[in-house]
ROFI-72925 format. One line per 8 residues: number of its first residue (from 1); for each residue x, y, z of N, C-alpha, C. Coordinates in pm, whole numbers. Each point is the difference from the previous one (the first is absolute). Layout:
! residues N
NUM = X Y Z X Y Z X Y Z | ...
***
This chain:
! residues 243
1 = 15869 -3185 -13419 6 134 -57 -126 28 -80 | -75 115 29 -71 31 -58 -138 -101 49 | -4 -107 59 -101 -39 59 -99 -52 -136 | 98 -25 -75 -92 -63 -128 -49 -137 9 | -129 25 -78 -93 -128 6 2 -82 -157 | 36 -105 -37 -49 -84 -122 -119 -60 23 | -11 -31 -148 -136 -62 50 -53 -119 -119 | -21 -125 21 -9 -104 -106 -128 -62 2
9 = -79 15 -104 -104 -14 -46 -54 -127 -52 | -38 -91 86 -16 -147 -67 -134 -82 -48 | 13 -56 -149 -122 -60 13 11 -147 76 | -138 -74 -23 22 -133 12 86 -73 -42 | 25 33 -94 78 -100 -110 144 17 59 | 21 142 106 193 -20 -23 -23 98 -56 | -53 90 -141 62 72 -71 -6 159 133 | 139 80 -66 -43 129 81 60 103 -40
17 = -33 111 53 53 111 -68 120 107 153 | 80 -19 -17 98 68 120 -16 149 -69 | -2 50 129 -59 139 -11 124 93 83 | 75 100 -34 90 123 8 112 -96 126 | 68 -115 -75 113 -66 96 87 134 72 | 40 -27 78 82 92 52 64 -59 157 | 146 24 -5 37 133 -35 179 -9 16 | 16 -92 72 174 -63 -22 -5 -148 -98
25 = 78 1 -26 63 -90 -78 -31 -146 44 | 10 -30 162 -14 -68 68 -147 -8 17 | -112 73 26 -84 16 34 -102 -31 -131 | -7 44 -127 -2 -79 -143 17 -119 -36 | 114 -69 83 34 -110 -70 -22 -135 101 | -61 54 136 -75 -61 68 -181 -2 -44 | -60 107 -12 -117 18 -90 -18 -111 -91 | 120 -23 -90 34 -117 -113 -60 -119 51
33 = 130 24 113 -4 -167 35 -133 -100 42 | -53 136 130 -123 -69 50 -94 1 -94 | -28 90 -101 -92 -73 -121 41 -124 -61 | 134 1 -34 1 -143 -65 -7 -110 74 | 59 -42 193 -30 -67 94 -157 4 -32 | -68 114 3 -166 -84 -1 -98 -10 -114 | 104 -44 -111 -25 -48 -114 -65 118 -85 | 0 109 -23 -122 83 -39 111 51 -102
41 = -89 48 -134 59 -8 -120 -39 131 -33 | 115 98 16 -7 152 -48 -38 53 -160 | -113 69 -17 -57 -8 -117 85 185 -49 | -3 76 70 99 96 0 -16 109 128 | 147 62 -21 -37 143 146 -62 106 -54 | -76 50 92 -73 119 -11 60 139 73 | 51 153 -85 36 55 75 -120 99 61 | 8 40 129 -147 106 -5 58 156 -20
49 = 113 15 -39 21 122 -23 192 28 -52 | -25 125 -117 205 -11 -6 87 52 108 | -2 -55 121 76 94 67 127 -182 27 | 133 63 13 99 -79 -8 -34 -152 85 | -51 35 115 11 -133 107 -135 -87 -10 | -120 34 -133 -71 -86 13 36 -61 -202 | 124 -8 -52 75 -6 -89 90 -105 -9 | -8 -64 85 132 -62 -5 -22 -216 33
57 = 131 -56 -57 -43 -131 -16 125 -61 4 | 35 -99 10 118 -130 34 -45 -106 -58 | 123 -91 -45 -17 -123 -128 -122 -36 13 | -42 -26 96 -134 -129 -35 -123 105 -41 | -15 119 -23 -85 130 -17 8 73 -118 | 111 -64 -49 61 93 -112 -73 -23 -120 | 4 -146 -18 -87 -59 -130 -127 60 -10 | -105 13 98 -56 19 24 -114 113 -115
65 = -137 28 -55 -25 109 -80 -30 114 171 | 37 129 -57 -26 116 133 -122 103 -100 | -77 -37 123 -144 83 -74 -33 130 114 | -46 76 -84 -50 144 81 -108 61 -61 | -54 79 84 -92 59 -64 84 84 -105 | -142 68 -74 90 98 -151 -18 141 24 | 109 12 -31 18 186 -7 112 70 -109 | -40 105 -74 121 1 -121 100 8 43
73 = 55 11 122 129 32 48 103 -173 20 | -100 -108 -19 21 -95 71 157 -55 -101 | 41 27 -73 115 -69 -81 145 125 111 | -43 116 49 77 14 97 49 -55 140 | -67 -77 45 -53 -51 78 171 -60 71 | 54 -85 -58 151 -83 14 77 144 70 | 11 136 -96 84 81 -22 -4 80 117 | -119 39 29 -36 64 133 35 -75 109
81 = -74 -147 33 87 -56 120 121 4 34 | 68 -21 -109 170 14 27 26 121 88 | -55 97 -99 37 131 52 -36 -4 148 | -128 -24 -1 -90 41 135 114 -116 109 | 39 -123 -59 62 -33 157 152 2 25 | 23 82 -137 147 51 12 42 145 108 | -157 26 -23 -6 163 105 -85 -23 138 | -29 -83 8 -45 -41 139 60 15 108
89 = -10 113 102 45 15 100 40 -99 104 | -92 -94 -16 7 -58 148 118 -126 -44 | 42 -22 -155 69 -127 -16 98 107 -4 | 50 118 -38 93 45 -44 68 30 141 | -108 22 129 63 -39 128 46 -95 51 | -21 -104 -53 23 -180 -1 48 -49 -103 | 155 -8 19 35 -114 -149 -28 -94 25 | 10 -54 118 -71 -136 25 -108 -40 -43
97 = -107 52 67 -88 -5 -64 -36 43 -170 | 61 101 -51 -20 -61 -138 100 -48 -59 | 68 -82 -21 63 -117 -34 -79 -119 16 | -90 19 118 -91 -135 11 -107 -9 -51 | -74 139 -71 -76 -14 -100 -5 -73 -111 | -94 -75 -37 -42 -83 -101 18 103 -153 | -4 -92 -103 45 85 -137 -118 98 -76 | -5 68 -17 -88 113 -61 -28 -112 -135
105 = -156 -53 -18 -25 -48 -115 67 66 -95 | -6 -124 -95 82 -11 -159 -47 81 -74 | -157 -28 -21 -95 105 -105 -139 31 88 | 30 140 -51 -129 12 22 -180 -52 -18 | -54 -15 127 -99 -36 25 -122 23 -153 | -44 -86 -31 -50 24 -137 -177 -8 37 | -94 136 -60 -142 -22 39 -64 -107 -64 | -74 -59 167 -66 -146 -55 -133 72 -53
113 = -34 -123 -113 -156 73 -93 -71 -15 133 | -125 62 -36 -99 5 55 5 122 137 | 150 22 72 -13 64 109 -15 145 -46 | -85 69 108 -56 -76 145 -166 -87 -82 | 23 -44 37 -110 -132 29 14 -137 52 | -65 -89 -35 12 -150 54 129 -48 -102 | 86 -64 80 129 -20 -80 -28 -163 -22 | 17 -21 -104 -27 -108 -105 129 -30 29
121 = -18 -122 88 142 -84 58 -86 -103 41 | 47 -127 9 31 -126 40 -113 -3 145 | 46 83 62 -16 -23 185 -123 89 -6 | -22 -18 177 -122 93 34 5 149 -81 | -179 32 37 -29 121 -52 61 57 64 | 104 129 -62 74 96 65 -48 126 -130 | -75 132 105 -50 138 -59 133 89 14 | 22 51 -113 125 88 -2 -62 156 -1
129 = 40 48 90 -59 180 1 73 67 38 | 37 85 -173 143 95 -10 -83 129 25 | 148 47 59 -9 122 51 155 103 -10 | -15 175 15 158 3 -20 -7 83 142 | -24 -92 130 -3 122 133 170 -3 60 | 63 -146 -13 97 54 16 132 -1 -42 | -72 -50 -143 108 1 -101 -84 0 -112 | 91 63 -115 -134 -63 -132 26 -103 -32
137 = -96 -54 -46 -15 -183 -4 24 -30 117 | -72 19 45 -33 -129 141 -131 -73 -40 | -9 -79 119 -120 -80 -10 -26 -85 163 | -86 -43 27 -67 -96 103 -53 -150 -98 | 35 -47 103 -95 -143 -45 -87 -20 114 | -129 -51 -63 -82 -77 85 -17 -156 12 | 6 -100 56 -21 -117 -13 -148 -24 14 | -63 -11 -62 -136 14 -5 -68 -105 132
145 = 55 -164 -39 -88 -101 74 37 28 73 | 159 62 71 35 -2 152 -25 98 70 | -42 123 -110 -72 130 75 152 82 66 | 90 -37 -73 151 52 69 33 112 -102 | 28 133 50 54 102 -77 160 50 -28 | 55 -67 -59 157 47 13 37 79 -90 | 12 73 129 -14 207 -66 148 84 -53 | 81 -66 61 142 66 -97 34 82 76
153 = 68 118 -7 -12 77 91 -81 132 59 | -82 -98 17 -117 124 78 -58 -96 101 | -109 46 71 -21 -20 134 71 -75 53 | 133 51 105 78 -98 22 -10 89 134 | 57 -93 126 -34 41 146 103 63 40 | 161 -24 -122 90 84 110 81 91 -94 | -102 44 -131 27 86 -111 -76 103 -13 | 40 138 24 -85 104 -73 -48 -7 -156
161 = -98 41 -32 -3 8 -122 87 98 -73 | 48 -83 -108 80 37 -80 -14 65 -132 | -2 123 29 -54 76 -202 111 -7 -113 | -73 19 -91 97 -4 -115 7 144 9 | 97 69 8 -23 113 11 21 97 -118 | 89 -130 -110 -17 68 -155 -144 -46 -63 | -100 -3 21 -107 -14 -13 -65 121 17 | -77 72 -101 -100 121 -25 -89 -1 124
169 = -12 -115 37 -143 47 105 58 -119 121 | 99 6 69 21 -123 90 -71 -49 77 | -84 115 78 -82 -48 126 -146 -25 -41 | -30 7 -136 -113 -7 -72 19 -165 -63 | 112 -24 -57 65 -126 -6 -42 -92 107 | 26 1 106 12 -55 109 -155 -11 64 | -26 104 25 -151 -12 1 -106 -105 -77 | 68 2 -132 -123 -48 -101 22 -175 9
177 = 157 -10 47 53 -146 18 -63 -25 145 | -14 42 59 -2 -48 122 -207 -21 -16 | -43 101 -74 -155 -61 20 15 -173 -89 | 45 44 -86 -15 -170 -89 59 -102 99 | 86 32 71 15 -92 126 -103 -67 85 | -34 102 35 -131 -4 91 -133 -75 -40 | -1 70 -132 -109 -80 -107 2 -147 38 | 91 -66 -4 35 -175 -22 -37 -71 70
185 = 0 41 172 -104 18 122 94 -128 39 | 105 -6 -33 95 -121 60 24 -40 145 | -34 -136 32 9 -27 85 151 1 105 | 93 -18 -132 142 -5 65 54 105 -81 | 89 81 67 75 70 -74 185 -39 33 | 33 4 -91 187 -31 -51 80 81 -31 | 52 101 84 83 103 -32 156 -53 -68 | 22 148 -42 113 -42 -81 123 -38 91
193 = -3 78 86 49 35 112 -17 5 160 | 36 -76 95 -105 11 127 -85 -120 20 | -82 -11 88 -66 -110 37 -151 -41 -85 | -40 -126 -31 -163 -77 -31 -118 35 72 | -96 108 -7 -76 -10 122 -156 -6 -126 | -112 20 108 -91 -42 -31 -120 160 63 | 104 95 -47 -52 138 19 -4 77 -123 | -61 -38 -138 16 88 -106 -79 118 63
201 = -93 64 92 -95 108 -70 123 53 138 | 23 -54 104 109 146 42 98 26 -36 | 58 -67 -95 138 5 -84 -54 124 -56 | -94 -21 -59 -29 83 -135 -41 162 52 | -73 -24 148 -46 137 75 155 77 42 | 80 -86 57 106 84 42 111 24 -135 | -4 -23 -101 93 25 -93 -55 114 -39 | -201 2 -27 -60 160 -27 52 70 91
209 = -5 21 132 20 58 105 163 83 -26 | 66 -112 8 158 87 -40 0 52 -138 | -57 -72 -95 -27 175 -122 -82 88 29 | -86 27 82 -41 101 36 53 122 75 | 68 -69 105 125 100 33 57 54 -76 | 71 -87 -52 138 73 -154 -63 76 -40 | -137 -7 -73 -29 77 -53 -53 135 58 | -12 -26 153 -23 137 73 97 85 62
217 = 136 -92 -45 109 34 95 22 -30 122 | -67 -87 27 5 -39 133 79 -142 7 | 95 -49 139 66 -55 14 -106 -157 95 | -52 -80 -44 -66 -115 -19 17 -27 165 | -113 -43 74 -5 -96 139 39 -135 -74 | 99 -41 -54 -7 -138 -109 137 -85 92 | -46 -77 97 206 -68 41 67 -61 -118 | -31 3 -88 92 -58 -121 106 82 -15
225 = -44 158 51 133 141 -30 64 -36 105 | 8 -67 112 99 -50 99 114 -49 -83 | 7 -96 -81 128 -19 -78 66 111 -47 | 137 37 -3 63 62 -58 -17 18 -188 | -1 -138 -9 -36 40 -221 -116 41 10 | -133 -70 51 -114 82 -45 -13 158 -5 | 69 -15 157 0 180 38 77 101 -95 | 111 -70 -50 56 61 -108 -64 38 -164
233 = -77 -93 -4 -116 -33 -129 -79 99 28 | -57 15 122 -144 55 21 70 169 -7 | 119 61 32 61 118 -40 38 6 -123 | 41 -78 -70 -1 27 -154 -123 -18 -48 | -93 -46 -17 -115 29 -5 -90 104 20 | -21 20 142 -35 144 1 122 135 -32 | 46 -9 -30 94 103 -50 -49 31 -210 | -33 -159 -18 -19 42 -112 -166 2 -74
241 = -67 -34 109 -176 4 -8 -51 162 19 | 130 49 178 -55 92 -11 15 138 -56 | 111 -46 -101 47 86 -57 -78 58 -123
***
């Protein structure tokens, strides 16, 4: 569901930083396991943004410190997920499936010093670069030595971009995130969502491309609107861009 990606960040030593676990209960607490099977010693999770499903954690996760980038909103952060995956369409179509969701963290994600910058941790150099394109407080990490960009949710292969759409300037948002993307000149990119590829500058061309539409009113050559949710996104969206 949802085609979500984790992502665990390791130094030499073992130490690492697990990055937006997700997304059943089961699926978390396997994450656990195979870190602790290959000995690597979780220094804390990183969320890249407050939206409910990159929020959430199971016993061996729980202890854990949860760092995010900073934004004044961020002590809301717990309160909104709830909400946000209490109103979620697609679980509220699936009890199954949400029942098998993993637990909406305890507390909210607390801003680590220094971000965005080089995060003063244990393990490899990892560049933190906040942004609010599609949420406020988001952020990307870069892994510097590995040249790997794990972007949160943006450039992802089987996700439209997603605006904040209570945001004053969304597609200006999005825009300004997506050049600092680009900036990093990453060799790998790590969606939040969707597949690992090794295409940051057309990620980044076709995500301009479909805000350019929206913003012209025009309905995107993009196959990502082949899915039914995107296509649904990309009409609430333009309904409220071009309004």
């Amino acid at each position: 569901m949802y085609a979500t990606t984790s992502t665990v960040v390791v130094a030499d030593d073992g130490t690492c930083l697990v990055v937006d676990p997700a997304l059943t209960a089961d699926e978390v607490g396997a994450l656990a396991a195979d870190v602790a099977a290959a000995g690597w010693a979780p220094a804390a999770v990183w969320s890249t943004h407050p939206h409910w499903d990159h929020l959430l954690d199971g016993p061996a996760l729980h202890r854990l410190p949860r760092w995010a980038a900073d934004h004044p909103r961020s002590s809301w952060w717990r309160r909104q997920a709830v909400d946000e995956r209490d109103a979620d369409p697609v679980l509220s179509a699936r009890p199954a499936a949400a029942a098998a969701v993993a637990a909406v963290t305890h507390v909210a994600p607390r801003r680590y010093p220094g971000a965005p910058g080089a995060l003063a941790w244990p393990g490899r150099r990892v560049e933190v670069v906040g942004h609010d394109a599609h949420a406020a407080g988001s952020s990307a990490l870069l892994v510097v030595d590995a040249d790997v960009l794990v972007a949160g949710d943006l450039l992802s292969d089987v996700e439209i971009p997603l605006l904040d759409l209570g945001s004053p300037d969304p597609v200006g948002a999005y825009l300004g995130a997506l050049d600092l993307l680009e900036a990093t000149a990453a060799r790998v990119v790590v969606p939040g969502h969707g597949v690992v590829g090794d295409d940051l500058a057309a990620r980044v061309a076709r995500d301009r491309a479909y805000l350019a539409a929206l913003v012209d009113g025009r309905t995107p050559d993009d196959e990502r609107l082949r899915d039914a949710g995107n296509a649904e996104a990309h009409a609430r969206q333009r309904a409220t861009i071009g309004a």
